[in-house]
C-alpha positions in Angstrom: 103.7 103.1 107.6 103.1 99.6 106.7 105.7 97.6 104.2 104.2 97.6 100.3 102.6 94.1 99.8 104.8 91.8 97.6 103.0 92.0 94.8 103.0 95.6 94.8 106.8 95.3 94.4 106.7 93.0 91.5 104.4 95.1 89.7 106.4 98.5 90.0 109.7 96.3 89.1 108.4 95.0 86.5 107.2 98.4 84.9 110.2 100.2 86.0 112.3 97.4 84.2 110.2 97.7 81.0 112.2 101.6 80.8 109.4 103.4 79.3 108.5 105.7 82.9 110.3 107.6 85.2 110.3 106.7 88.7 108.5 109.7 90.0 105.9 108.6 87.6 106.0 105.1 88.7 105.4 107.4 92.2 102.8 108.7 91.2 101.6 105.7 89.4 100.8 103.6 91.9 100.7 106.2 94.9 103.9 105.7 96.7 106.7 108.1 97.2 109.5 108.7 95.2 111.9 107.4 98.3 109.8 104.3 97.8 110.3 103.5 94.5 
């Protein structure tokens, strides 16, 4: 498995850090595990 691209990270950060989703939906969200996120 290759490493999620930078900007990938800033943008599940950023909508984690707004607090209005869980993180297995962020998962699910933007197609990553759960482990990922």
């Amino acid at each position: 498995m290759k490493p999620l691209s930078t900007d990938l990270r800033q943008r599940i950060i950023a909508v984690y850090a707004d607090g209005s989703i869980s993180q297995r939906q962020l998962a699910e969200r933007f197609q990553v595990s759960l482990s990922t996120v």
